[in-house]
C-alpha positions as CSV (number, residue, x, y, z in Angstrom):
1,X,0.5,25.3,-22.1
2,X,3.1,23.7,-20.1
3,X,2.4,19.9,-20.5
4,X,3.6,19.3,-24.5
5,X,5.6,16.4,-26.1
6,X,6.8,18.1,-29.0
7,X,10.1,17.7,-29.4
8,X,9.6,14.0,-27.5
9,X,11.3,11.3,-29.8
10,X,12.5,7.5,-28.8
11,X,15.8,6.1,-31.0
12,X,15.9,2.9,-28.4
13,X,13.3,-0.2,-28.0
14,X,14.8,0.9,-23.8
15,X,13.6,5.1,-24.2
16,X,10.6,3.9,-25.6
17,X,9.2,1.6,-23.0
18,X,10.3,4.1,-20.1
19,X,7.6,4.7,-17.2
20,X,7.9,8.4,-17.8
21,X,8.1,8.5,-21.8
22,X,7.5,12.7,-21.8
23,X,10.4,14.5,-20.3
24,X,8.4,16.9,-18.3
25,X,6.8,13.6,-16.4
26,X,10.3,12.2,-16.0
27,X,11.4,16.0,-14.6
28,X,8.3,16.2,-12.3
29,X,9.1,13.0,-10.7
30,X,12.5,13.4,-10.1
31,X,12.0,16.6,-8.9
32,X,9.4,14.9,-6.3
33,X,11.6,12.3,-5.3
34,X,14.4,15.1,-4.4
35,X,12.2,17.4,-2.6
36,X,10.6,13.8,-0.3
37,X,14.5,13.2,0.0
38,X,16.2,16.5,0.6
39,X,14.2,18.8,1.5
40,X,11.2,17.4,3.9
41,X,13.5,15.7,6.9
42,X,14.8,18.9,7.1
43,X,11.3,20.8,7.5
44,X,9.0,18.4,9.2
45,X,8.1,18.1,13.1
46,X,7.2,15.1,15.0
47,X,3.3,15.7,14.1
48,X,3.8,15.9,10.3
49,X,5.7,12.6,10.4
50,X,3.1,11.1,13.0
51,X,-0.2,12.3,11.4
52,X,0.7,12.4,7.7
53,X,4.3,11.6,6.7
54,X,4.4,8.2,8.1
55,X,0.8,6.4,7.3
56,X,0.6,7.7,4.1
57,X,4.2,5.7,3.2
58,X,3.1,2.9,4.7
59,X,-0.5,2.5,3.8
60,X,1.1,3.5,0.1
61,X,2.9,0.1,0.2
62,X,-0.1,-1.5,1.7
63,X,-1.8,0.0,-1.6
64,X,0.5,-1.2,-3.9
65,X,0.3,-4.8,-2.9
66,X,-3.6,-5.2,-2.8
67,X,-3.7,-3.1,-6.2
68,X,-1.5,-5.7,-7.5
69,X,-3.9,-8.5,-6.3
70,X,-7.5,-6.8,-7.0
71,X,-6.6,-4.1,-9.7
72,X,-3.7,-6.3,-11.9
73,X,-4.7,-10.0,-11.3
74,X,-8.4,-9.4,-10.4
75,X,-8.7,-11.5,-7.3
76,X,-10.7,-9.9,-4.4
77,X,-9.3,-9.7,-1.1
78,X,-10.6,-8.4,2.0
79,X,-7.9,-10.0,4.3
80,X,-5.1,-7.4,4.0
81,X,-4.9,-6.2,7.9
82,X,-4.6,-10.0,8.9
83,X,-1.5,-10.4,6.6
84,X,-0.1,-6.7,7.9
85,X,-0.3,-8.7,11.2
86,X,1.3,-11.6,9.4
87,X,4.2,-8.9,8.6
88,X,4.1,-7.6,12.4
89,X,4.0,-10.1,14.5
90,X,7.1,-11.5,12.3
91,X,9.1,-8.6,12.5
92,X,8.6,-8.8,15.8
93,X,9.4,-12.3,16.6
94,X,12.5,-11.8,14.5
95,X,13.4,-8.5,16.7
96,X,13.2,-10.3,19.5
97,X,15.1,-13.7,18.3
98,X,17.8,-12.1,16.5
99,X,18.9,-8.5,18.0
100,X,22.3,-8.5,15.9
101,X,20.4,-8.2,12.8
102,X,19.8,-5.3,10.8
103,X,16.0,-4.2,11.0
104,X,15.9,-3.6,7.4
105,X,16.5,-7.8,7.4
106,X,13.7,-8.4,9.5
107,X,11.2,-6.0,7.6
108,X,12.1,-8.0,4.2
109,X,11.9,-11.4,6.0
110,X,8.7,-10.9,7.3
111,X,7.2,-9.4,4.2
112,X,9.0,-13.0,3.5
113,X,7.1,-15.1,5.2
114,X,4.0,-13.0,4.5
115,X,4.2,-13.7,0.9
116,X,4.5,-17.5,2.1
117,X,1.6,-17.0,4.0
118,X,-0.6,-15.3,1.5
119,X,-0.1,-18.1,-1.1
120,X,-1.7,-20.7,1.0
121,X,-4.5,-18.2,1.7
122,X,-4.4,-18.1,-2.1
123,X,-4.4,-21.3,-2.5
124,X,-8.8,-21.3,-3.3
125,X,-8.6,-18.7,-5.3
126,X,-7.8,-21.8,-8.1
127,X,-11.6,-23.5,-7.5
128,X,-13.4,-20.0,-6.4
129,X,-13.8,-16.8,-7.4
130,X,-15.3,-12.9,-7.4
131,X,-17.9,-12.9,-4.2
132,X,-16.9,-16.8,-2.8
133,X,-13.1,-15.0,-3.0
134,X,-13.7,-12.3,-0.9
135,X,-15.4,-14.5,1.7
136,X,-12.6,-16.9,1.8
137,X,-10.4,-14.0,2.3
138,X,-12.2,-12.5,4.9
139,X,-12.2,-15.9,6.8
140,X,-8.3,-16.2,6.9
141,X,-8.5,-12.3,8.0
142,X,-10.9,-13.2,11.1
143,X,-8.5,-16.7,11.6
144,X,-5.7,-14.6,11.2
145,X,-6.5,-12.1,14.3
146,X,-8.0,-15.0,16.6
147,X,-4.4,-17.1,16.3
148,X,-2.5,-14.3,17.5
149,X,-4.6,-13.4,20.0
150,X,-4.8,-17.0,21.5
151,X,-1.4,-18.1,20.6
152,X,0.9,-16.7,23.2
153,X,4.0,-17.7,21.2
154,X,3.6,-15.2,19.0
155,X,3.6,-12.1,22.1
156,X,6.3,-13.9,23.7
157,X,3.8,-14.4,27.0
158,X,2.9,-11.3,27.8
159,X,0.4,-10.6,30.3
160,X,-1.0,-7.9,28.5
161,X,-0.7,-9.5,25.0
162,X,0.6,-6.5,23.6
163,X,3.9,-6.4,21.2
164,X,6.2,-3.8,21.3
165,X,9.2,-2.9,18.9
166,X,13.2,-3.1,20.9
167,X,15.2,-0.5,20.1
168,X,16.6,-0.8,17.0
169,X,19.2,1.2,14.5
170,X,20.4,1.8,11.1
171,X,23.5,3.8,10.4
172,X,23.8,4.6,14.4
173,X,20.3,6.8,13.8
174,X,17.0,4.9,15.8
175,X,14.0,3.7,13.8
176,X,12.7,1.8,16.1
177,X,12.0,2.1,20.4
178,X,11.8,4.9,22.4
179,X,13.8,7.7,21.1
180,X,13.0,7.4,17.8
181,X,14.3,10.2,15.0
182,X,11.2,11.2,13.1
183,X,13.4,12.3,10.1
184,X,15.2,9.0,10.1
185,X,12.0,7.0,10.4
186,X,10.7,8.9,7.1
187,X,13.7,8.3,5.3
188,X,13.5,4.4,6.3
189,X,9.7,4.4,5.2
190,X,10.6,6.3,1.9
191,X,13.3,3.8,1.4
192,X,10.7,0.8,1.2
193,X,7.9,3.1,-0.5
194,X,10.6,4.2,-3.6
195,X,11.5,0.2,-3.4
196,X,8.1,-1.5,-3.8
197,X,6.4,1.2,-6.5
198,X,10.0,0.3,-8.5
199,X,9.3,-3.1,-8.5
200,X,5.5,-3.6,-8.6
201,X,5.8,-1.1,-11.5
202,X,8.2,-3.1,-13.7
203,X,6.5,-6.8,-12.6
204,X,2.8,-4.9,-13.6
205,X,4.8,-4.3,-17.7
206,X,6.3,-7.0,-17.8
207,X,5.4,-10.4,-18.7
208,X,4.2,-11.5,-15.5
209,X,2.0,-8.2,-15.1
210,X,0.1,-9.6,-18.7
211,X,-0.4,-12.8,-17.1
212,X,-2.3,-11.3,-14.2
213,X,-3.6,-9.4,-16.7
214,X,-5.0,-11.9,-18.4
215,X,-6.3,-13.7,-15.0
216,X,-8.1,-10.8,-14.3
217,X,-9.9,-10.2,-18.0
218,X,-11.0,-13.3,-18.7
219,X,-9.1,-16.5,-17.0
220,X,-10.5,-19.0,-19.0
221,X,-9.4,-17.3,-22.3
222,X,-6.1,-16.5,-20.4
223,X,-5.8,-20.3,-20.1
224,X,-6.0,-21.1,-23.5
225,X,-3.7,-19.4,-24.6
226,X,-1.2,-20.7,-22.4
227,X,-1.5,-19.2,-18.9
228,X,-1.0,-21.1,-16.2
229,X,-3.4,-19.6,-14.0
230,X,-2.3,-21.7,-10.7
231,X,1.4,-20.1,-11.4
232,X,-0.2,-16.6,-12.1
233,X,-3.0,-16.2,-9.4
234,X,-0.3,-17.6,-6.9
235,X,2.3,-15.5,-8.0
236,X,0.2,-12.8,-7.5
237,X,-0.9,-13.4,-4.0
238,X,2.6,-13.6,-3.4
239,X,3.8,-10.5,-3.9
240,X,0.8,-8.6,-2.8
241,X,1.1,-10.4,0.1
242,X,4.7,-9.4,0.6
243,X,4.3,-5.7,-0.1
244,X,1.3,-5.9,2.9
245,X,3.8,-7.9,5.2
246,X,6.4,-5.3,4.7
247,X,3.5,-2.2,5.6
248,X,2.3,-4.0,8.4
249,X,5.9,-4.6,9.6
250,X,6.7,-0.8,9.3
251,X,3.2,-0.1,11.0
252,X,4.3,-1.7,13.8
253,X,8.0,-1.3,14.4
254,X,8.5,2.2,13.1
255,X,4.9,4.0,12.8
256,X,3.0,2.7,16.4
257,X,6.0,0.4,18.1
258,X,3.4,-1.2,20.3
259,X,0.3,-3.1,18.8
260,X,-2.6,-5.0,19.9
261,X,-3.6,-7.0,16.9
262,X,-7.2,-7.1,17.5
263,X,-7.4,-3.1,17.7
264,X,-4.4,-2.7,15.1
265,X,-5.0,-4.9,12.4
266,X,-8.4,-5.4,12.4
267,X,-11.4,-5.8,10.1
268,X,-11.1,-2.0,9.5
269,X,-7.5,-2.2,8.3
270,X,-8.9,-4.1,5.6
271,X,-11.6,-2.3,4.3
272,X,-9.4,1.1,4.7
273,X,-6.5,-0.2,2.4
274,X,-9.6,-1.6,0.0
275,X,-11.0,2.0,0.2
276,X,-7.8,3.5,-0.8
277,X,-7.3,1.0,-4.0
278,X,-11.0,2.0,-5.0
279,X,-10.6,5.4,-4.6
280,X,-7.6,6.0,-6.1
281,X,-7.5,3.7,-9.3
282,X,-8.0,-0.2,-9.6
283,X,-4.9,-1.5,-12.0
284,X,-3.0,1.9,-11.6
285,X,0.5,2.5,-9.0
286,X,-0.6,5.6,-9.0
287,X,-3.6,5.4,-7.9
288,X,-2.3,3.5,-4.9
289,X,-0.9,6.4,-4.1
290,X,-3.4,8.9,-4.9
291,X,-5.6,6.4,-2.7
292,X,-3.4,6.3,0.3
293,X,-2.9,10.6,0.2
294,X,-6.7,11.3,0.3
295,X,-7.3,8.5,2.8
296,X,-4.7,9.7,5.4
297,X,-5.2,13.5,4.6
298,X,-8.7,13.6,4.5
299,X,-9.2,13.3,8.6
300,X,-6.1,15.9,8.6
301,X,-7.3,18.2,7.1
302,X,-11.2,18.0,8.7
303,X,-9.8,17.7,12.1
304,X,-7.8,20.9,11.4
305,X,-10.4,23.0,9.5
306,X,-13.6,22.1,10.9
307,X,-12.5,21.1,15.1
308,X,-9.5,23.3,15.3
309,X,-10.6,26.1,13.1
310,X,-14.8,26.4,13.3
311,X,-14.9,24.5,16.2
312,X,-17.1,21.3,14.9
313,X,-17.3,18.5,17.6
314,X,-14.9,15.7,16.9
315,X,-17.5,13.1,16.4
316,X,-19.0,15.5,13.8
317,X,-15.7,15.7,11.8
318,X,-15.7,11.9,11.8
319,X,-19.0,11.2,10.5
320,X,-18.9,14.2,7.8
321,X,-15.6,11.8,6.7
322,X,-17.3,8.5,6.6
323,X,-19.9,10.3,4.6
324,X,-17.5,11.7,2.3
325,X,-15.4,8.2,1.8
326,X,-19.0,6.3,1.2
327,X,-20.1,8.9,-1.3
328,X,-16.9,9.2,-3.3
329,X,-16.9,4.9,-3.4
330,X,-20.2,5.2,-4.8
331,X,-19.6,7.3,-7.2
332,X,-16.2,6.0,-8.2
333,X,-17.8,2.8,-8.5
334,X,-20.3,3.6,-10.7
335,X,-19.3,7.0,-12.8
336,X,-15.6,5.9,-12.8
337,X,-14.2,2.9,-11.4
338,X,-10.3,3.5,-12.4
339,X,-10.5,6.3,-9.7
340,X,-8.1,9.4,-9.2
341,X,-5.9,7.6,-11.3
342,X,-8.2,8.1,-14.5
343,X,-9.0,11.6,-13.9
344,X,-5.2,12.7,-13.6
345,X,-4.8,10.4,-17.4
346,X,-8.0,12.4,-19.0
347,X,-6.2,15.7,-17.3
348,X,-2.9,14.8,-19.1
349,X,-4.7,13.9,-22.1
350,X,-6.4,17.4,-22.4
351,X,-3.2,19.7,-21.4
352,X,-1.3,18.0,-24.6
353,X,-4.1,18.6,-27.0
354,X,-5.1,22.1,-25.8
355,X,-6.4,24.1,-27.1
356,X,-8.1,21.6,-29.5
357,X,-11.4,19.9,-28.6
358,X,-11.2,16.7,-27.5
């Protein structure tokens, strides 16, 4: 077999605490990260980008930052498409007030002020927990969407109350607007995709991923031995909340460029991005994006197959996917809550002890 670590040995306290210990993982992901960088702008059409390229980045971020909240720190949240309308409406009030600025500025300040945002959402999650959570949570979601819908600050006036993206560049190339390079707007995505799983990755190993850690597992223990749970459980609506601001920023300026944020960032948006941390692995980056690839291929692939290819009616595709999703949560859930990102660790384990039993 292919998958071994014979031959695998660590001579640094630095090799040994590497994300990718094995060579062949660190060789597959490179090799990934070179193909996403070098090779698909160069293949891909405007549909690709639109119908798979594109969500799946963003809704990866959006992943990431929940996972980091729910899986890591163990606080449930149900509010994520109110703060990826935090992270729009930002971006887009910052578009609009300060042209001269880069629009990779204005994606990091509104994941900014997102993260601000989120920690005074957070802010109960010190007296109340688990189900009490999730409904406080879901209240700032619903609050969320009514003040920019009745606040007409926020749209600049419009009549329609609709906010669309100015044309905007980086490196002379458009992300943003009109005329828009699909190739360029991957790249941009990618960018901030390779960015967050970097940092979410090394803040999940290191000392302030064990505190979460801790929060999540059993707080009051956690506390005793030193945890400051107001610093930890903040902390970690933080930066979930700024990894959902930056997604819902890049949802709206590069992926749609004109929102509604009753239609774009609704109730949905929420349990979708839930869905995808479920699916693909509570407490696992990978699974965020595991998660976020079934989620966004999933209606690909039956709209393709089953309308385009037996024929189905559309509505019949949809429902067969709803079914699908609901089943798989169940069963997730119950038979193995750590998701996709569990069954590709049991894989792995089996390849490097074949042929033995295990």
């Amino acid at each position: 077999m292919l998958y071994r670590e014979a031959g695998d040995f660590k001579t640094s306290y630095a090799q040994d605490n590497q994300t990718f210990p094995l060579k062949l993982d660190r060789f597959g992901y490179y090799c990934i990260l070179g193909v996403a960088v070098f090779v698909i702008p160069f293949v891909i059409n405007d549909y690709w980008v639109n119908a798979v390229f594109l969500p799946f980045l963003i809704y990866a971020i959006a992943a990431i930052g929940l996972n980091i909240l729910v899986g890591y720190c163990g606080q449930l949240s149900l509010g994520t498409g109110g703060f990826m309308a935090v992270g729009a409406y930002a971006c887009y009030k910052l578009m609009t007030a300060f042209p001269e600025i880069s629009i990779l500025v204005h994606v990091l300040l509104a994941g900014g002020i997102t993260a601000a945002v989120g920690v005074v959402f957070g802010l109960p999650s010190l007296r109340i927990k688990g189900f009490y959570l999730a409904v406080a949570t879901l209240a700032a979601q619903f609050f969320l969407v009514w003040l920019f819908n009745r606040v007409a600050w926020f749209y600049n006036y419009s009549a329609s109350g609709q906010i669309s993206a100015p044309e905007r560049a980086v490196l002379g190339v458009n992300i943003t607007g009109a005329n828009v390079e699909p190739w360029a707007a991957y790249l941009f995505c990618l960018a901030f995709l390779v960015a967050s799983a970097w940092i979410a990755r090394n803040l999940t190993r290191g000392a302030t991923g064990r505190r979460w850690m801790a929060i999540r597992d059993m707080d009051i223990a956690a506390e005793i031995i030193g945890v400051n749970p107001l610093r930890a459980k903040l902390s970690a609506f933080a930066v979930s909340s700024f990894f959902v601001g930056i997604a819902g920023a890049l949802f709206f300026a590069v992926y749609l460029g004109a929102v509604e944020v009753g239609e774009a960032f609704g109730i949905q948006k929420s349990f979708l991005v839930l869905f995808m941390v479920i699916i693909g692995g509570l407490g696992s980056i990978f699974g965020s994006f595991a998660g976020a690839a079934f989620m966004v291929l999933l209606p690909v692939f039956l709209k393709n197959a089953l309308v385009g290819g037996l024929g189905w009616p559309t509505d019949l595709a949809t429902h067969l996917e709803i079914m699908i999703v609901g089943a798989l949560i169940i069963i997730f859930l119950i038979v193995e809550p750590h998701g996709f990102a569990q069954l590709w660790r049991i894989t792995k384990e089996k390849l490097r002890l074949w042929p033995f039993p295990h």
